[in-house]
Backbone as a ProteinNet text record, in pm:
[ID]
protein_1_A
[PRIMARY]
XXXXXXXXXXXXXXXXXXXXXXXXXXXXXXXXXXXXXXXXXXXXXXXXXXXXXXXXXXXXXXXXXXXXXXXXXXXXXXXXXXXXXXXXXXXXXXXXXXXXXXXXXXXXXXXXXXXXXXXXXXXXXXXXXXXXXXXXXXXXXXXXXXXXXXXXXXXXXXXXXXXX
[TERTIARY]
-6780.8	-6715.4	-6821.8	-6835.3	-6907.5	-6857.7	-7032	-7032.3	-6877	-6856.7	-6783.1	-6604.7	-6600	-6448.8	-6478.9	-6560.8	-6621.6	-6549.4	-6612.8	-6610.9	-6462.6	-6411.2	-6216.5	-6178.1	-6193.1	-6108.7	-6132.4	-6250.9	-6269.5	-6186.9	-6200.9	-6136.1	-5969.7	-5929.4	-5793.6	-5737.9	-5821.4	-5793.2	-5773.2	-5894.5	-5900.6	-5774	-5744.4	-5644.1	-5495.3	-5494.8	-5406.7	-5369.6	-5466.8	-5480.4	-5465.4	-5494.7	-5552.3	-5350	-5307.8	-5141.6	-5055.8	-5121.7	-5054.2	-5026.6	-5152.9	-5190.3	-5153.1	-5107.9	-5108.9	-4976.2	-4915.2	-4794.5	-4678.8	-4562.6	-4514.5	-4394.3	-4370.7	-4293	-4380.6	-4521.7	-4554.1	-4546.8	-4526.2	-4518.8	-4392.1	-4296.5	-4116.8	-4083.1	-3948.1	-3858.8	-3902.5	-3861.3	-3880.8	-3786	-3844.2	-3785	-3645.2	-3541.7	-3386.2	-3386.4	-3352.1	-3389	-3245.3	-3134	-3016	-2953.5	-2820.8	-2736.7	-2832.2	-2875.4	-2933.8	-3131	-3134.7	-3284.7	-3366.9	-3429.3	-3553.1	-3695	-3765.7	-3908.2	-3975.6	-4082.4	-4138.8	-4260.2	-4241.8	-4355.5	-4499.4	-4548.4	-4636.7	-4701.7	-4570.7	-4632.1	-4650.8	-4610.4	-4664.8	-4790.2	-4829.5	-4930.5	-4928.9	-4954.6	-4961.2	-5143.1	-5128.3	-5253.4	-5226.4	-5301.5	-5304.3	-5400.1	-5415.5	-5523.9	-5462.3	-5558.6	-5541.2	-5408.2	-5330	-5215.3	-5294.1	-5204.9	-5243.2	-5167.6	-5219.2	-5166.5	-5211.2	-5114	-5088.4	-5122.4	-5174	-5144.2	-5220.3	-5304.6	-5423	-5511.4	-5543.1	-5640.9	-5568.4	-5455.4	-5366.3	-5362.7	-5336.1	-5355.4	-5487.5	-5613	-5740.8	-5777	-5702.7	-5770.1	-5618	-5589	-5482.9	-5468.7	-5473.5	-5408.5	-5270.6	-5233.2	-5017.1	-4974.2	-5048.4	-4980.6	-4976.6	-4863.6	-4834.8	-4837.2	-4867.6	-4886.3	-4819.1	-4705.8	-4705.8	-4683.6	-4783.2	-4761.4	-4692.1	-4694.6	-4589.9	-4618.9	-4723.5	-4732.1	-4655.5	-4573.3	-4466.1	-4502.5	-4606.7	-4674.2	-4727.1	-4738.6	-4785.2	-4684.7	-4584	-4456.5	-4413.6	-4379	-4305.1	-4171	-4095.5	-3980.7	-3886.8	-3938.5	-3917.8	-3866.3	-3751.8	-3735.1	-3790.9	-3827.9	-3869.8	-3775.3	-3625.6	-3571.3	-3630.6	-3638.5	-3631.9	-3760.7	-3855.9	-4010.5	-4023.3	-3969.9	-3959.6	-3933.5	-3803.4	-3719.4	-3807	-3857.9	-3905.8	-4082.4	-4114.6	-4226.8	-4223.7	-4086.4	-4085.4	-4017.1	-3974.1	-3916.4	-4039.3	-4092	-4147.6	-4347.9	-4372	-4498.1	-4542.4	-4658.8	-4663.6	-4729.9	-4689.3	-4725.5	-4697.7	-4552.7	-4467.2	-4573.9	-4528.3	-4596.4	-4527.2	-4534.3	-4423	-4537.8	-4492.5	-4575.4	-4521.5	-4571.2	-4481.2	-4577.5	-4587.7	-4663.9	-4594.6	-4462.8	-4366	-4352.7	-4364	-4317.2	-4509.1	-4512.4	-4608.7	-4687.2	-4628.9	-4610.5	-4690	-4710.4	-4808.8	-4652.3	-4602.7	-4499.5	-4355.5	-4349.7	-4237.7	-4254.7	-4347.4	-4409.2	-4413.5	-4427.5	-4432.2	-4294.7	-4179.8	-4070.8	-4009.6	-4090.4	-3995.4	-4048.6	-4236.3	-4221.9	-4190.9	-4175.9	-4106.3	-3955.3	-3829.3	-3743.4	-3764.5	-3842.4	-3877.6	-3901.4	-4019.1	-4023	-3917.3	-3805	-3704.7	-3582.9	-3635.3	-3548.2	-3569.7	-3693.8	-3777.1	-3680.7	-3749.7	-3741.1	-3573.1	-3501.5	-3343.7	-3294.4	-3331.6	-3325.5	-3360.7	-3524.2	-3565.5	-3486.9	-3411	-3363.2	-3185.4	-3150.8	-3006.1	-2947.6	-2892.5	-2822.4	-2752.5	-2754.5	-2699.5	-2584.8	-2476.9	-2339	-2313.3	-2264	-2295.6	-2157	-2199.7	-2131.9	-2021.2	-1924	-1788.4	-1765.1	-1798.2	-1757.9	-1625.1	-1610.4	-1477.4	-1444.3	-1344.4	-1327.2	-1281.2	-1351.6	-1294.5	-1129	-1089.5	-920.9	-902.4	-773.3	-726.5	-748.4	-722.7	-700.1	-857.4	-989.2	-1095.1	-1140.9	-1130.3	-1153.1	-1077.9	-946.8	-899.1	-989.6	-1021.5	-1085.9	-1221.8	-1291.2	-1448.4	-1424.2	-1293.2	-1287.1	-1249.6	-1237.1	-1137.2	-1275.7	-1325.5	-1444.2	-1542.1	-1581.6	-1695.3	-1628.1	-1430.3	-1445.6	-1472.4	-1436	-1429.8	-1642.3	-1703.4	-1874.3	-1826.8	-1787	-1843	-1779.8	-1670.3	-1558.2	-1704.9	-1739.7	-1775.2	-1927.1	-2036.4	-2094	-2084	-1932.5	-1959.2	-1918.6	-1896.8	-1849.4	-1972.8	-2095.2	-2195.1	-2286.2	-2346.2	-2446.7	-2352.6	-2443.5	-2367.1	-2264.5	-2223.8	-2116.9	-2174.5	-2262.2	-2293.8	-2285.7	-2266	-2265.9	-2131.6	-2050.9	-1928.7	-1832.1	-1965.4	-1885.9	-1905.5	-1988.2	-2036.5	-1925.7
5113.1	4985.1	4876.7	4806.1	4700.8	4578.5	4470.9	4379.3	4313.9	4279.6	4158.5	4196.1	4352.1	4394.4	4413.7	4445.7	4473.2	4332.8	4220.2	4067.7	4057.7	4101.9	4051.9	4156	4245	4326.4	4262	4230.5	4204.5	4069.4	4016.5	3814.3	3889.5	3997	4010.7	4079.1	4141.1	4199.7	4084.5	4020.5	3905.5	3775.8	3769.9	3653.3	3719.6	3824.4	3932.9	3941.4	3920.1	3949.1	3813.3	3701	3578	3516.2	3592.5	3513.7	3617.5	3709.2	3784.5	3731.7	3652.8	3609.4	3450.5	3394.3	3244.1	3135.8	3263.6	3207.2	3141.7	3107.8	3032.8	3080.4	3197.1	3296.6	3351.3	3329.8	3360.8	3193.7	3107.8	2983.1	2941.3	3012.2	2996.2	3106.2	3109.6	3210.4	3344.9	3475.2	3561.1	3705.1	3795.8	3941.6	3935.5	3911	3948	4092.8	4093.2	4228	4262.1	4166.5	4182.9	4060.1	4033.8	3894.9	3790.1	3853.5	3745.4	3749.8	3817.3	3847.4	3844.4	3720.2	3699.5	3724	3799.6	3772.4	3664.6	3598.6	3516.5	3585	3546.5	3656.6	3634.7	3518.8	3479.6	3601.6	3654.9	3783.8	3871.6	3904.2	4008.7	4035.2	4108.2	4147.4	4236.4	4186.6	4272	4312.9	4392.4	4466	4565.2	4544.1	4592.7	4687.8	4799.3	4883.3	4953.2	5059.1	5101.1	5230.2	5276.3	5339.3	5498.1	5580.8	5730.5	5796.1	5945.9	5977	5948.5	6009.9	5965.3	5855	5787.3	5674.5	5569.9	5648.3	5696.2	5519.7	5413	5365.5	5228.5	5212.8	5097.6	5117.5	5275.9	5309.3	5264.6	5309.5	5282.8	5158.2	5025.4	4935.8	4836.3	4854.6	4747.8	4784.7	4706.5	4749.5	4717.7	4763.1	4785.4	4848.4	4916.5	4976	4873.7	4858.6	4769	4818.7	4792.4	4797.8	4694.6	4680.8	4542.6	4630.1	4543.5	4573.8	4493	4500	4458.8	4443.5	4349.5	4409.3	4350.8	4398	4424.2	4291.5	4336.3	4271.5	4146.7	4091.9	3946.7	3840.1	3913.6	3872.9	3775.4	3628.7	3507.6	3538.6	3609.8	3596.1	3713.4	3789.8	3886.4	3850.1	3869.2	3847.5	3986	3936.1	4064.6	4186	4174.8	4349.7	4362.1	4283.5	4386.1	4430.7	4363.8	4363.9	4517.7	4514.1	4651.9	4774.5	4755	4861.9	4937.7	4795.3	4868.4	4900.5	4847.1	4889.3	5082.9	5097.9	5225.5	5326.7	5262.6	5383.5	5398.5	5304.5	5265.8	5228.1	5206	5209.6	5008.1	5055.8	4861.3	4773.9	4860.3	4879.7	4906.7	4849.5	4930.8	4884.5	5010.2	4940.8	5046.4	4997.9	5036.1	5012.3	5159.6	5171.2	5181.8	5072.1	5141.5	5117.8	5259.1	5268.9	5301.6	5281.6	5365.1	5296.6	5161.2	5075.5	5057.6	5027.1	5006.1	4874.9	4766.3	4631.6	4610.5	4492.8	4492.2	4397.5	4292.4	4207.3	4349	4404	4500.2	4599.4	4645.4	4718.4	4613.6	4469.7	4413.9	4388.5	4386.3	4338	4465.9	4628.2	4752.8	4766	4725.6	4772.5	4682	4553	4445.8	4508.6	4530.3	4594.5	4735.3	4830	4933.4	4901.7	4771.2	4755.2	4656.7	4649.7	4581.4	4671.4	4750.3	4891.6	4979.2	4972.1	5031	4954.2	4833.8	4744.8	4736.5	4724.2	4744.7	4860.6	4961.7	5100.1	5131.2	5094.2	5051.2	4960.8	4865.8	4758.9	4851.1	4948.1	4965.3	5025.7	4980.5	4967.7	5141.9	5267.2	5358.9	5319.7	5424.4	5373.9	5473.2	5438.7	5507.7	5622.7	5768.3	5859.2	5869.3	5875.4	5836.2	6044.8	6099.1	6196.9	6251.2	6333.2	6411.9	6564.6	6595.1	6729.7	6839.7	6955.6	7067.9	7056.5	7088	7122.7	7274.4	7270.6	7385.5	7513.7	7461.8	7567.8	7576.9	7489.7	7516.7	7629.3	7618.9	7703.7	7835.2	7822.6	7982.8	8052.4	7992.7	8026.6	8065.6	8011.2	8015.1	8151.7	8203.1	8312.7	8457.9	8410.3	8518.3	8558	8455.6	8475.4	8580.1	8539.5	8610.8	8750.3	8809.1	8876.1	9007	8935.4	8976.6	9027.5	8952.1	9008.6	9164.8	9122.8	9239.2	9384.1	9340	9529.1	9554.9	9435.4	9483.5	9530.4	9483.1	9553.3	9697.5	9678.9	9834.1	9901.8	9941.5	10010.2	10026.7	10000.7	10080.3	10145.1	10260.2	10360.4	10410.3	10515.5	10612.3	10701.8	10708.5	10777.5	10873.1	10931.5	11102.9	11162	11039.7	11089.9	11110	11040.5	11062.2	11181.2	11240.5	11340.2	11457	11492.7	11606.2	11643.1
10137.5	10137.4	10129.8	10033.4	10047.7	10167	10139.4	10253.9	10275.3	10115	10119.1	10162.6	10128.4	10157.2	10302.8	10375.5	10513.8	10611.4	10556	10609.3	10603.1	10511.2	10455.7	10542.9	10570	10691.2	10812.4	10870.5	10994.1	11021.5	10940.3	10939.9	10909.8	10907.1	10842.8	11015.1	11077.3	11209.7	11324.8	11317.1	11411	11382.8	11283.6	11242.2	11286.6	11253.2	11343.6	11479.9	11548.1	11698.1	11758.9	11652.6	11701	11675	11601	11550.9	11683.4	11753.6	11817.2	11966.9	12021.5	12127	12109.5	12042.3	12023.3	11972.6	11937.2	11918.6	11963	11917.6	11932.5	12004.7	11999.5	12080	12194.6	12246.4	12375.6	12463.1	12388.5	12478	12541.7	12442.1	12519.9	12509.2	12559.6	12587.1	12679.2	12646.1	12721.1	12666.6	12775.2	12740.2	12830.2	12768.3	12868.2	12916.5	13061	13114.5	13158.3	13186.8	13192.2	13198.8	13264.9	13302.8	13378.8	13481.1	13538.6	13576.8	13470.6	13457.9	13321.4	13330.4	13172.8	13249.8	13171.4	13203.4	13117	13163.9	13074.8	12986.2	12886.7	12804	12854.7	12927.6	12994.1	13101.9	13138.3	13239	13186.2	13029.9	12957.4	12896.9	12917.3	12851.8	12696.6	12619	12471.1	12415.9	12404.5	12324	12195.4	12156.8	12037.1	11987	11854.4	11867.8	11768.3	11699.4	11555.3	11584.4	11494	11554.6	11485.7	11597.2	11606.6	11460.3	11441.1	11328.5	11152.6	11076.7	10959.1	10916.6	10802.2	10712.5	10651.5	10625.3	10528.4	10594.6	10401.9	10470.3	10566.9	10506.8	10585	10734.2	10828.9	10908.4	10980.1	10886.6	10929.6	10984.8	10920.5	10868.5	11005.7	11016.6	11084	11245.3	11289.8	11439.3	11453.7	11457.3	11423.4	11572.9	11675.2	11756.2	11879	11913.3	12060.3	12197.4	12282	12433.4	12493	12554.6	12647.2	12789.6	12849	12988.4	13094.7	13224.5	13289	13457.1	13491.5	13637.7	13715.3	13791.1	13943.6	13996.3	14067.1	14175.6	14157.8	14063.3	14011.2	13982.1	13955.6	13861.3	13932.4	13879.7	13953.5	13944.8	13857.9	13802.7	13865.9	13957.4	14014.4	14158.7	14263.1	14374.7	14457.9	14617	14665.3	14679.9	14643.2	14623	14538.7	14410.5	14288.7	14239.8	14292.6	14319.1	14367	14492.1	14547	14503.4	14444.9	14349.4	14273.5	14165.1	14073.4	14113.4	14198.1	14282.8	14307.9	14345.3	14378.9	14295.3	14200.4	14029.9	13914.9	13950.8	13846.7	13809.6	13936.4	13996.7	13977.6	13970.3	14007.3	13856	13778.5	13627.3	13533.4	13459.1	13365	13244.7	13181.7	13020.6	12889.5	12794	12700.2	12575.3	12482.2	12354.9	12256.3	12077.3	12034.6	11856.6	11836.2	11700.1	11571.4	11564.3	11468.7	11358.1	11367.6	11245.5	11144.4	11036.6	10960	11009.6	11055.9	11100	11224.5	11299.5	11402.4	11458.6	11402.4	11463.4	11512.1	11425.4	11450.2	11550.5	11575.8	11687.1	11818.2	11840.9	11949.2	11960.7	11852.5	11901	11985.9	11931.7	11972	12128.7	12134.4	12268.1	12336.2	12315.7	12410.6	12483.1	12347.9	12387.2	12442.6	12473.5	12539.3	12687.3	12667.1	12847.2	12883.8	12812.1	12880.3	12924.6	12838.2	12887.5	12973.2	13003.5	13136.4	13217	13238.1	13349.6	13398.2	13265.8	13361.2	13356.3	13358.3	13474.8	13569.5	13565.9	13694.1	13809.3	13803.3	13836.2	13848.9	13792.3	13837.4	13922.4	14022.9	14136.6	14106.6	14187.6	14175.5	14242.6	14232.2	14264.9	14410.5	14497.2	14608.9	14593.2	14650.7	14631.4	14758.4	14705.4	14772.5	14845.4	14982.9	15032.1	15011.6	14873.2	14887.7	14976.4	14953.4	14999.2	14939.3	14886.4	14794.9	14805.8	14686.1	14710.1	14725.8	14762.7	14820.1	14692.4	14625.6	14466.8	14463.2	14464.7	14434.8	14556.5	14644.1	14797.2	14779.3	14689.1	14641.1	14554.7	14440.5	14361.7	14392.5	14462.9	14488.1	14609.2	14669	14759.4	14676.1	14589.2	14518	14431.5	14343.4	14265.5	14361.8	14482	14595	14616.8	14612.2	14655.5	14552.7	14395.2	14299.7	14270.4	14324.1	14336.1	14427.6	14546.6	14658.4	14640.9	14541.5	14477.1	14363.6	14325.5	14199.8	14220	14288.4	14381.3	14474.7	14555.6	14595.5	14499	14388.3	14351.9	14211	14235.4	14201	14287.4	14207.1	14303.1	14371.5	14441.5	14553.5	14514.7	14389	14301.8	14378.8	14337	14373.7	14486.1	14636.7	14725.6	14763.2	14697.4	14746.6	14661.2	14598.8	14423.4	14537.8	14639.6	14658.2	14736.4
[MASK]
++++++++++++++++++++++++++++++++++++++++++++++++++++++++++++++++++++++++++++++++++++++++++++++++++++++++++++++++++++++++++++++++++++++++++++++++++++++++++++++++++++

């Protein structure tokens, strides 16, 4: 590769990284994590880096693969349950990857929606299990099934002792 295609990649990476970190979508808005939860992209962290695999020199030459990370513990936008919650599903560090698209913008929009998909699972309320009681027909069945093992059990081996 000569100097001059050398210089046009490097100014083509950095202008890349430099439109990734500076934009106009990290100064407003945010990742919707549900009804009453936005993160601000401010707490995100995005990185970037050449993607794994296949795809020859375009592969070589671009950093296309996304990282956004996510720390817990820093987070303004976070109250202390949910701080907690996901403190304890999730560790104090979500982060979400995503190398699938050819694109460097399309890859930040997938792992954005990835760690927003982390984050509201992390965040969902299990539904508390309501104590039932076997029914009568299940308690027949589960007696009848056990007694249907213990015929069917004795009635191997020992043939011979009882032939003599």
């Amino acid at each position: 590769m000569c100097a001059r295609c050398t210089a046009s990649a490097t100014s083509r990476r950095s202008r890349a990284k430099a439109s990734l970190v500076s934009g106009d979508e990290l100064a407003g808005g945010g990742v919707r994590v549900d009804d009453h939860l936005t993160i601000p992209l401010t707490e995100i962290t995005l990185r970037t880096s050449r993607s794994s695999g296949p795809g020859g020199q375009h592969a070589n030459v671009t950093a296309s693969r996304v990282e956004a990370v996510f720390d817990v513990e820093a987070s303004q936008a976070l109250d202390e349950e949910r701080r907690a919650r996901l403190r304890a599903r999730l560790g104090p560090v979500v982060t979400a990857v995503a190398q699938d698209a050819r694109g460097q913008s399309r890859n930040r929009e997938l792992a954005l929606q990835r760690l927003a998909a982390k984050l509201a699972a992390g965040l969902r309320v299990p539904r508390r299990r309501r104590a039932t009681k076997p029914t009568a027909g299940s308690r027949a069945r589960r007696l009848d099934a056990k007694r249907r093992a213990g015929e069917r059990k004795r009635g191997r081996g020992r043939r011979w002792e009882e032939e003599r």
